[in-house]
C-alpha positions in Angstrom: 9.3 -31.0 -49.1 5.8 -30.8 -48.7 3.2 -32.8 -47.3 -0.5 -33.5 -46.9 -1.6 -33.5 -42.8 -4.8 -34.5 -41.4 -4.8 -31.9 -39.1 -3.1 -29.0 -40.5 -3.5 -26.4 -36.4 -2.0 -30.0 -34.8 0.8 -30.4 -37.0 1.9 -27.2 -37.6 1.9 -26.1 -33.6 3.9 -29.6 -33.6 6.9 -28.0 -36.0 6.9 -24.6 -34.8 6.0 -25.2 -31.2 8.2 -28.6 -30.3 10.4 -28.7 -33.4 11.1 -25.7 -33.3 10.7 -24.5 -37.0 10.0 -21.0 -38.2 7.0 -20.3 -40.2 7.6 -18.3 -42.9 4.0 -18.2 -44.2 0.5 -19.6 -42.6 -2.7 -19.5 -44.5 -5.9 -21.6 -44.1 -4.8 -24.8 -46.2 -1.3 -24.5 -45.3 1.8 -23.3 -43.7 5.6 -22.7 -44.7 8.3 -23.7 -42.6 11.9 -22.5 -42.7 14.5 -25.5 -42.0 17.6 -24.0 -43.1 19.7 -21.6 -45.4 19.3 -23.3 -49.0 21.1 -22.2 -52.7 20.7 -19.0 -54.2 19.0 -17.2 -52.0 16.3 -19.9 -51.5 15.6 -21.5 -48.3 15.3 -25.0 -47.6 11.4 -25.2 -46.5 9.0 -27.7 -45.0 5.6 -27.2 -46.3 2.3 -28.6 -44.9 -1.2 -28.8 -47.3 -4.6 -29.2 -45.2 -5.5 -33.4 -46.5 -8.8 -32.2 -47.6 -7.8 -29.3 -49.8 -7.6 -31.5 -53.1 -7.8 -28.5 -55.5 -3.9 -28.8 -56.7 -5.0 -32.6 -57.9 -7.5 -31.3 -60.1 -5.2 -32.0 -63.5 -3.8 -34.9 -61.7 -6.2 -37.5 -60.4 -5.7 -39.9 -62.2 -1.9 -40.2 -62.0 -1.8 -39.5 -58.0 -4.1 -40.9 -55.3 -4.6 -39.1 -52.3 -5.7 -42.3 -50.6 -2.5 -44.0 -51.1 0.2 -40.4 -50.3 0.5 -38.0 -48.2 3.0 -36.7 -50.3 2.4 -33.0 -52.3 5.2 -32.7 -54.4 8.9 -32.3 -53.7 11.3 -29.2 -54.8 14.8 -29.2 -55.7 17.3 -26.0 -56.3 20.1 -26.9 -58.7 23.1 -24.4 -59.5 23.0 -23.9 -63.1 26.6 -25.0 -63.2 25.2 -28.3 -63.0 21.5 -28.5 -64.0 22.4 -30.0 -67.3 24.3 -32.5 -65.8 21.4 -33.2 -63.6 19.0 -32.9 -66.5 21.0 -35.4 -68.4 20.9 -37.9 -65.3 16.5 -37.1 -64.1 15.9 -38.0 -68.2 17.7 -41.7 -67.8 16.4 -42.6 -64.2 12.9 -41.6 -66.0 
């Protein structure tokens, strides 16, 4: 999952520091958390976006408002034994 903060030093020394998190990446406008072993190789990660980097809504502004979310986008790893299955069921929950 991944998130928008407010303050990006205060959050992150919050997951790594009391959480107890490892960061797998940390770069100005954000930093990568590792929460635990995920599916094919992939880890299952906790992501934090500095609030006022807006760049990735460029494309998207009018279909997301960063006033109303702190939400960035969600990412989900699906065996391919059962991503049509899964496909099927995303297209008729819209």
């Amino acid at each position: 999952m991944s998130i928008r903060v407010k303050d990006l030093d205060a959050m992150g020394k919050f997951y790594e520091e009391v959480v107890g998190l490892e960061v797998l990446a940390r770069e100005e406008n954000y930093i990568f958390f590792r929460i635990a072993d995920g599916y094919g190789g992939h880890s299952q990660n906790l992501a934090l976006f500095d609030m006022n980097d807006l760049g990735f809504l460029e494309n998207k502004i009018n279909e997301i408002s960063p006033e109303r979310s702190s939400l960035h986008h969600i990412a989900l790893n699906v065996s391919l034994e059962d991503f049509e299955a899964r496909e099927c069921a995303w297209k008729v929950w819209g």
